[in-house]
C-alpha positions as CSV (number, residue, x, y, z in Angstrom):
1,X,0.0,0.0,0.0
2,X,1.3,3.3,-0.8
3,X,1.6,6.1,2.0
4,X,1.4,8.9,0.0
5,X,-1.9,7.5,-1.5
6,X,-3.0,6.6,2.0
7,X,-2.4,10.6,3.1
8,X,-3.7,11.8,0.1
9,X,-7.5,9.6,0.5
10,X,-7.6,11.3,4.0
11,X,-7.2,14.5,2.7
12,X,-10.2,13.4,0.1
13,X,-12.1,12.5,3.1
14,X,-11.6,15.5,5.3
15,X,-12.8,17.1,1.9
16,X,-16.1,15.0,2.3
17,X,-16.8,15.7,5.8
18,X,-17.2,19.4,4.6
19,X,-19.2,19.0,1.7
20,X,-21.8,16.9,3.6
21,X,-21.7,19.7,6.0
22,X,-22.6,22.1,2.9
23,X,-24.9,19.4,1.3
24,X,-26.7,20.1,4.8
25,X,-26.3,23.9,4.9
26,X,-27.8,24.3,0.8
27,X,-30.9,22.6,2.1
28,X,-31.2,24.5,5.3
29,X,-30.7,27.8,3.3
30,X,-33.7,26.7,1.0
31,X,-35.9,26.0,3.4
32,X,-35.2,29.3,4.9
33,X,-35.8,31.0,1.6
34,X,-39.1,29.2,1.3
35,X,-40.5,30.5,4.5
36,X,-39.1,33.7,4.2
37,X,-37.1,33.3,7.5
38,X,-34.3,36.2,7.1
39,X,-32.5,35.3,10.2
40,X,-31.9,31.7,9.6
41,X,-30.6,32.5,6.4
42,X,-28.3,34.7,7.6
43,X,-27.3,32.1,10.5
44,X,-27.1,29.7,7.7
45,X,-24.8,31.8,5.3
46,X,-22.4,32.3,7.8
47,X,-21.6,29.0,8.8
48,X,-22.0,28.2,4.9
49,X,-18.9,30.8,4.6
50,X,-16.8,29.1,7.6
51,X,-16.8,26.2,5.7
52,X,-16.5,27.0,2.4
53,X,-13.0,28.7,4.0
54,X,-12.4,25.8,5.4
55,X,-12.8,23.9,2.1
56,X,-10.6,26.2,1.0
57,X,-7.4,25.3,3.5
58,X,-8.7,22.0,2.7
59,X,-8.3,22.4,-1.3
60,X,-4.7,23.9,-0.6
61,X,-3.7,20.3,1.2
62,X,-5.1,18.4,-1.5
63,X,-3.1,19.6,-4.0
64,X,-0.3,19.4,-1.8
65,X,-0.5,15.7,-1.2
66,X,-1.5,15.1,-4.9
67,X,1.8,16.2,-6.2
68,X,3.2,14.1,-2.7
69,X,1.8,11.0,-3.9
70,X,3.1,12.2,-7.9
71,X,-0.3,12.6,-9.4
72,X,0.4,16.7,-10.4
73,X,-2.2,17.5,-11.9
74,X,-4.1,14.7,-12.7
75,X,-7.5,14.2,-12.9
76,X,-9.4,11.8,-10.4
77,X,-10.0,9.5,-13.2
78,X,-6.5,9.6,-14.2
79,X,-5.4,9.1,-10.8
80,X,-7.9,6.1,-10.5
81,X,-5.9,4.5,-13.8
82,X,-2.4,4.8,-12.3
83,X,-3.5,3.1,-8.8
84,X,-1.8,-0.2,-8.6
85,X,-2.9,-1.6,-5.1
86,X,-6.5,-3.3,-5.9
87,X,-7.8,-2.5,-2.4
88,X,-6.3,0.8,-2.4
89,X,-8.0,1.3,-6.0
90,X,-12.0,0.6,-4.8
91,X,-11.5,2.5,-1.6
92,X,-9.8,5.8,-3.2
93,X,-12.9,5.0,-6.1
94,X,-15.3,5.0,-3.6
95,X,-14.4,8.3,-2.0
96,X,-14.2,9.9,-5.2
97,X,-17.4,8.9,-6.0
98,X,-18.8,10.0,-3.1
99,X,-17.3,13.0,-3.4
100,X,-18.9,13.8,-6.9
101,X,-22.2,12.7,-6.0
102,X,-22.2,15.3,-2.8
103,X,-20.6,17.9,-5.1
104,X,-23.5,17.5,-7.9
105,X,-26.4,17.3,-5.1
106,X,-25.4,20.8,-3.3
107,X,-25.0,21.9,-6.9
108,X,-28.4,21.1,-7.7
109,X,-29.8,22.3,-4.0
110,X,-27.6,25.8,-4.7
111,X,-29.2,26.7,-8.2
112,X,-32.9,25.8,-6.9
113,X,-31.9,28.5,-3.9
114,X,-30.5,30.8,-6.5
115,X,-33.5,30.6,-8.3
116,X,-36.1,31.1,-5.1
117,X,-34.1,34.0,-3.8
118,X,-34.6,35.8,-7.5
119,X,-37.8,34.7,-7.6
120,X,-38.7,36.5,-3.8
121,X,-36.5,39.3,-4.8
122,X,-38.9,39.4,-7.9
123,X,-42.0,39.4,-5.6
124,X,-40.4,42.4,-3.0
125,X,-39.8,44.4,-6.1
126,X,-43.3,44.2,-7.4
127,X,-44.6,44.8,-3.9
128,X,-42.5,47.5,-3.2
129,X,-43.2,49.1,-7.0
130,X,-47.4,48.4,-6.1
131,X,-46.6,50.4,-3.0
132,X,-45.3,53.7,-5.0
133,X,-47.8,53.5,-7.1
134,X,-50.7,53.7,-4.3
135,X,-49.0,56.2,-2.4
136,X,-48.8,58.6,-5.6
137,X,-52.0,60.1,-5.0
138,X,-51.7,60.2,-1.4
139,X,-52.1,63.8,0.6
140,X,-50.2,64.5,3.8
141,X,-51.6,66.0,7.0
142,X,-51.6,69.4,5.7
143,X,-54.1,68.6,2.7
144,X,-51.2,68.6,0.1
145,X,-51.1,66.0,-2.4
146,X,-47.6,64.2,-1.2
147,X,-45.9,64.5,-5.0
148,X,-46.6,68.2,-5.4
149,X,-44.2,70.7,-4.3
150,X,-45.3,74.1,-3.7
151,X,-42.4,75.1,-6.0
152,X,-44.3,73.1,-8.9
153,X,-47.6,74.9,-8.4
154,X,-46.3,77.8,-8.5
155,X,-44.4,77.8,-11.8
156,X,-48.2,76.6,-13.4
157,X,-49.3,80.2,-11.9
């Protein structure tokens, strides 16, 4: 069994226990989208940023023991195809695998939240746009119609 290969799956695991963490966060931030629930969103986003950095550190270590274990900058299938050890072969496959099924679903779960936050954005925008347009013809305390300036009027005279 090769070491390098052995570091390199933990680091592709470590990797994994993030992305399920995300996987989790994507559907916690659409169900707070769907009911409109501004501050678990923002409770969600934030821990949704501590791991993406953490991803991040993650992403740096990967590409660190990739090049360890002399796979550059191979692809995962590529690195599959020059895995000698049977055992070590299935295993590493089965993470990676894993991996790319995890990736795909908070892909999938990240563009339907894209799309309900555009679509509620839509929806404020319309509501906030009705709202104008009712309070056009609106008079303030003093009688006045609330779009007319006195400066207005007075250039008509």
């Amino acid at each position: 069994m090769n070491q390098n290969i052995v570091e390199y799956k933990a680091v592709l695991e470590e990797c994994l226990v993030e992305c399920k963490k995300m996987l989790d966060f994507e559907a916690k931030k659409r169900k707070a989208l769907l009911d409109s629930d501004v501050n678990n969103l923002t409770a969600v986003l934030q821990a949704q940023q501590a791991t993406m950095m953490k991803l991040e550190n993650i992403e740096k270590k990967r590409i660190a023991a990739q090049e360890k274990a002399g796979f550059g900058e191979m692809k995962a299938d590529e690195i599959i195809e020059k895995i000698e050890d049977k055992e070590q072969k299935n295993s590493f496959t089965s993470t990676v695998n894993e991996l790319r099924t995890i990736v795909e679903e908070i892909q999938s779960l990240n563009k339907i939240s894209i799309d309900i936050a555009k679509s509620n954005l839509k929806i404020a925008n319309t509501i906030l746009q009705q709202q104008q347009t009712e309070n056009s013809g609106v008079y303030t305390a003093s009688g006045a119609n609330a779009n007319w300036s006195s400066s207005s009027f007075e250039e008509k005279i």
